[in-house]
ZALO-903858 format. One record per residue (C-alpha): residue in one letter; residue number from 1; x, y, z. Coordinates in pm, 1 decimal. Layout:
BEGIN
  code  pos      east     north        up
     A  NUM         X         Y         Z
...
END
This chain:
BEGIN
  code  pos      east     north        up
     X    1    1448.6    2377.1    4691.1
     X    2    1121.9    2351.7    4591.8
     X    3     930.0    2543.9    4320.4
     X    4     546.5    2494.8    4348.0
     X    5     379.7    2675.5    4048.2
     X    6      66.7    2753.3    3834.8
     X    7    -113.9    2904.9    3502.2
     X    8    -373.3    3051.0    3310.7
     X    9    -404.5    3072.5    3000.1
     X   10    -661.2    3152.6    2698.8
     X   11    -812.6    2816.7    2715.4
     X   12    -759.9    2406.6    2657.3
     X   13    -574.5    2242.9    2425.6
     X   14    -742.3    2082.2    2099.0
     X   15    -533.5    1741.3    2137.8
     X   16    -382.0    1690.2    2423.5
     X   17    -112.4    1450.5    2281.0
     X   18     -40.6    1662.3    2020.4
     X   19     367.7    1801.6    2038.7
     X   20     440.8    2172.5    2154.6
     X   21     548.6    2217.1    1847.8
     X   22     197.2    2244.7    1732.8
     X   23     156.8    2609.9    1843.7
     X   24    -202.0    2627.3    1688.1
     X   25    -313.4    2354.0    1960.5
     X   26    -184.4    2516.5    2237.7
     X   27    -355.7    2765.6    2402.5
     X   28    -177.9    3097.3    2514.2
     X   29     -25.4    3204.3    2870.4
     X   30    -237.8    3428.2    3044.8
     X   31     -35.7    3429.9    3385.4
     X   32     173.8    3195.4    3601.3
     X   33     275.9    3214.5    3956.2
     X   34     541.1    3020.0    4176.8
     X   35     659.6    2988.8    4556.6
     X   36     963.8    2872.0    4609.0
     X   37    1042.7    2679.2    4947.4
     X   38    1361.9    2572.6    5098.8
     X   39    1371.3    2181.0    5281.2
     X   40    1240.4    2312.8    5622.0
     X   41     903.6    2443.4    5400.8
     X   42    1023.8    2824.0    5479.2
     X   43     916.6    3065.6    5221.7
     X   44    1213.3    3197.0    4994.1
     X   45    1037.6    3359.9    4716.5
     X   46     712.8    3423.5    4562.8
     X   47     638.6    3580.8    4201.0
     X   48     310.8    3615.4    3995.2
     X   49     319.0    3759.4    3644.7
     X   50      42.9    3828.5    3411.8
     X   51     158.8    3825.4    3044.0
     X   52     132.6    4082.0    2837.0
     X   53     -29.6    3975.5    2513.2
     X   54     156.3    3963.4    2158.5
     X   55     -46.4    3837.5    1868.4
     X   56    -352.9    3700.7    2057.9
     X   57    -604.9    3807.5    2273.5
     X   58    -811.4    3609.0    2591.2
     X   59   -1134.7    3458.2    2516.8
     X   60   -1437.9    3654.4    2718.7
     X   61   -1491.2    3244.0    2809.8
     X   62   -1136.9    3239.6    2995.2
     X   63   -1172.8    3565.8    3141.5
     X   64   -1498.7    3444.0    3307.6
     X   65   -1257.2    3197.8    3481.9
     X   66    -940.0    3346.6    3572.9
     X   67   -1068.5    3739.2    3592.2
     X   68    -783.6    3815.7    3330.6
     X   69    -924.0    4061.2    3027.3
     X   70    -725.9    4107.7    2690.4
     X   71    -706.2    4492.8    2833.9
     X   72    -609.0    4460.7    3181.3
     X   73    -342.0    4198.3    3048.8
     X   74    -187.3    4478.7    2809.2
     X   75    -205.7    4733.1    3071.8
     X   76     -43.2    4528.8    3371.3
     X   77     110.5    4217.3    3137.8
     X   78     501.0    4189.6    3150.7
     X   79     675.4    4013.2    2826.1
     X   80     679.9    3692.3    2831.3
     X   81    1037.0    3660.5    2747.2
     X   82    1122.5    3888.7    3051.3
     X   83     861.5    3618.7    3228.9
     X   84    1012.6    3330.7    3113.2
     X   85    1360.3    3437.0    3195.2
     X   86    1267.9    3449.8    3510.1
     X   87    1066.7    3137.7    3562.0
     X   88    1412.8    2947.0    3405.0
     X   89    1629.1    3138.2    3716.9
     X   90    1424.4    2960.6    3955.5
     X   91    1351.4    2671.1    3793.5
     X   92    1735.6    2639.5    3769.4
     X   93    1748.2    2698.6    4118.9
     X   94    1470.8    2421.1    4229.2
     X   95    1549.2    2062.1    4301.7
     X   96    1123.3    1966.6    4295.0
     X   97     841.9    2144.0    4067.5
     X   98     510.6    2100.6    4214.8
     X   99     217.6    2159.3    4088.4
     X  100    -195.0    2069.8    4039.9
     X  101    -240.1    1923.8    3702.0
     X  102     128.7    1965.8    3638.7
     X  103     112.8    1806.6    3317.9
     X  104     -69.4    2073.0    3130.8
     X  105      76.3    2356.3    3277.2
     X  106     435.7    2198.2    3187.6
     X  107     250.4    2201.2    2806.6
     X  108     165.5    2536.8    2840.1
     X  109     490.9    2656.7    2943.7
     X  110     689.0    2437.7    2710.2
     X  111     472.7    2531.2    2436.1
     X  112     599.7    2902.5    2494.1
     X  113     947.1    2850.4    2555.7
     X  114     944.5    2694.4    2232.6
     X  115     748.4    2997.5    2086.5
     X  116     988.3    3238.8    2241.8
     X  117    1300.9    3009.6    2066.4
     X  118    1390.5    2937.7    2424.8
     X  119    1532.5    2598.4    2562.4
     X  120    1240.2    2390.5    2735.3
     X  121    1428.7    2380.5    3065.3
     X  122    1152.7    2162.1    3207.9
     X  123    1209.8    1890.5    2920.7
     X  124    1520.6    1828.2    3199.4
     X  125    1343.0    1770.7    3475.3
     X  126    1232.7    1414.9    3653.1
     X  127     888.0    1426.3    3718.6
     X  128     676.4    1229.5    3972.7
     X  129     307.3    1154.9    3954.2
     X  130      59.4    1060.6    4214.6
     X  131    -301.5     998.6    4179.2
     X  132    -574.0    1004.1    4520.8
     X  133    -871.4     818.8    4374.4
     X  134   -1099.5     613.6    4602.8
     X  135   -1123.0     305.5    4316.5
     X  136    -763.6     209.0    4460.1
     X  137    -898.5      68.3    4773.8
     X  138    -928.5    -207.1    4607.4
     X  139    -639.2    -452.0    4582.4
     X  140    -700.4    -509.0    4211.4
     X  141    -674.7    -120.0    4131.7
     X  142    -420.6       6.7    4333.9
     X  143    -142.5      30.0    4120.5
     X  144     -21.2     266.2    3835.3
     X  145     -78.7     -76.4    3610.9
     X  146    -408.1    -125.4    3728.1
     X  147    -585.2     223.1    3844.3
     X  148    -815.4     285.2    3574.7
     X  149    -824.1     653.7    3625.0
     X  150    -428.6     701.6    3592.3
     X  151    -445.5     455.2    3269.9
     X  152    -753.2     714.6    3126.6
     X  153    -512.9    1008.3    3251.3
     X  154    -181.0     892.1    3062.2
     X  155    -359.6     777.5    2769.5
     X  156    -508.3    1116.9    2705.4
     X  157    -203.2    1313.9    2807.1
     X  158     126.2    1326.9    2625.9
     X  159     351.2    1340.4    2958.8
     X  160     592.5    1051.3    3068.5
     X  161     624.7    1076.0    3435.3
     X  162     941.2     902.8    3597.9
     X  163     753.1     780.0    3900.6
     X  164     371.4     711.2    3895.4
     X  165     153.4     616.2    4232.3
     X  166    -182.6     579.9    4346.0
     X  167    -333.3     624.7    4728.1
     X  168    -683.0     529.3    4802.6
     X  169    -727.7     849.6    5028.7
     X  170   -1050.9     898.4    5234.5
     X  171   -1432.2     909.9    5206.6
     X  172   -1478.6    1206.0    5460.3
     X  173   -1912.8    1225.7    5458.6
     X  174   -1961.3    1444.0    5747.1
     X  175   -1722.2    1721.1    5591.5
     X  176   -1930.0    1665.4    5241.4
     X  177   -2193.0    1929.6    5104.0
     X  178   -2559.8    1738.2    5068.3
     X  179   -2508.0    1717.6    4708.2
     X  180   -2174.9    1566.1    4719.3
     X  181   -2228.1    1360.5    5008.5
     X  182   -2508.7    1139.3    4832.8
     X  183   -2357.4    1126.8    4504.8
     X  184   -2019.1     944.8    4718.1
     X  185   -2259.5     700.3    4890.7
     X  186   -2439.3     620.7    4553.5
     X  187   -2080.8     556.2    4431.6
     X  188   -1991.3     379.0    4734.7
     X  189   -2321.5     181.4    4684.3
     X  190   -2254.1      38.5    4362.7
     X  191   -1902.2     -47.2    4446.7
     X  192   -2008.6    -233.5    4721.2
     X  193   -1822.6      46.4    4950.7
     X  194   -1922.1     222.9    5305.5
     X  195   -2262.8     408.0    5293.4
     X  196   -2289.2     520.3    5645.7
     X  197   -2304.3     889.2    5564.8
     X  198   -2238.4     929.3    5969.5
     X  199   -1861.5     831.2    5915.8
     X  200   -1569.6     910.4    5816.9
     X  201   -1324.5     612.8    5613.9
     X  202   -1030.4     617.3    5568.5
     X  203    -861.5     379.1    5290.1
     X  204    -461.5     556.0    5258.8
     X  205    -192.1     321.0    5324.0
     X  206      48.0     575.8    5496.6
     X  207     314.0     312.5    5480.8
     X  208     309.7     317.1    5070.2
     X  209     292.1     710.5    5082.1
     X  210     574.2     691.8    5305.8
     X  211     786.3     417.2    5080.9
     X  212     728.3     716.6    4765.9
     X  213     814.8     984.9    4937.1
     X  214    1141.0     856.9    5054.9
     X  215    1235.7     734.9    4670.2
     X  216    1119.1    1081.8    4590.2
     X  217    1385.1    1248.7    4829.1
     X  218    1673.8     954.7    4738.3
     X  219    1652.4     923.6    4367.8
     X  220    1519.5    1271.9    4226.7
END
C-alpha cells in the first residue's frame, strides 16, 4: 500500500534541526490529508481532517495561506488524538509514505504524536529521498555526495533519509510563463547550459530513475 499525505499547520519551524521534543519550535497542526493506494495505483481510501485547536490558535499569516481560521477550525476541527489515531491505522497499514516536502510534515506530525504522549509511528519507517534539480546535469553534481542543493537541504534539515538520489529532470521553455522562462535561460546562461527558449531539453537519465525505483520496491 501506499499512503501519500500532507499538512498545514500554524506556521514554520524556528530551527529546523532542533528535536520534536522542543514543542515551542514546532509549529501546530492545522490539518492533514492522505490517499491511500493499493500496487495497481487504485484508490482505497481518502481522509482529510482539520484539527480542532487546544491551547493555540492560527496565525491570520497562515490562514492567508491555507484558508484555515482559528474559528472555522473550532467549529469543524476533530481532536487531534481522534486524528492521530487514525493517521497511525493507516500508516500501519501502508508499506510507502509519500509526500512533498516529506521531511517537515514528518516534523510536524512527530512533533504532535509526541505532544499527544503517543508513539512516533513514523520514527519506524524507511524513508527515501529524491531531489529533481537541473545543477545535476552535470557529471560533477549528480550525486547525493555532490548535488549542492541536497547537501544545503540535509544540512538545514534534521531528517536521515535511508536512500537519497538526484535526477537532472528537464528545462521545458515553451511550457514556461515569460517571467520564468528568462530567468531559466539567464540560469542556463551562466552555467554554460541551453538558451534556445524555442526548445525543450531534456537532461533525466531514465535508466538511474529506473535502477532507484527498483531498490525502492526490493529493499523497502
Amino acid at each position: 500500500m501506499y499512503l501519500i499525505f500532507d499538512t498545514e499547520t500554524t506556521g514554520l519551524p524556528l530551527n529546523y534541526r532542533a528535536p520534536l521534543t522542543d514543542f515551542n519550535n514546532w509549529p501546530r497542526l492545522v490539518q492533514i490529508a492522505w490517499q491511500i493506494h493499493d500496487i495497481k495505483g487504485d484508490l482505497i481510501e481518502v481522509k482529510n481532517y482539520i484539527i480542532k485547536p487546544d491551547g493555540f490558535t492560527i496565525p491570520y499569516n497562515s490562514e492567508k495561506i491555507h484558508g484555515i481560521s482559528t474559528e472555522l477550525a473550532h467549529k469543524k476541527g476533530i481532536l487531534l488524538i481522534d486524528v492521530l489515531s487514525h493517521f497511525t491505522e493507516a500508516l500501519e497499514n501502508a508499506k510507502y509514505i509519500i509526500g512533498h516536502n516529506i521531511s517537515f510534515d514528518n516534523n510536524i506530525v512527530g512533533c504532535e504524536f509526541l505532544r499527544s504522549e503517543m508513539e512516533n509511528i513514523l520514527d519506524q519507517k524507511k524513508s527515501a529521498f529524491f531531489s529533481v534539480n537541473v545543477v545535476a546535469r552535470k557529471p560533477e553534481k549528480n550525486t547525493a555526495e555532490t548535488n549542492p542543493y541536497i547537501n544545503k537541504f540535509l544540512k538545514i534539515s534534521k531528517w536521515k533519509p535511508n536512500k537519497i538520489s538526484v535526477f537532472a529532470g528537464k528545462v521545458d521553455y515553451p511550457n514556461y510563463n515569460f517571467f520564468d522562462k528568462y530567468i531559466i535561460k539567464f540560469i542556463m546562461f551562466i552555467t554554460k547550459g541551453p538558451t534556445d527558449t524555442s526548445q525543450s531539453y531534456e537532461f533525466t537519465d531514465w535508466s538511474k530513475v529506473d535502477d532507484f525505483s527498483k531498490e525502492l520496491g526490493n529493499n523497502y
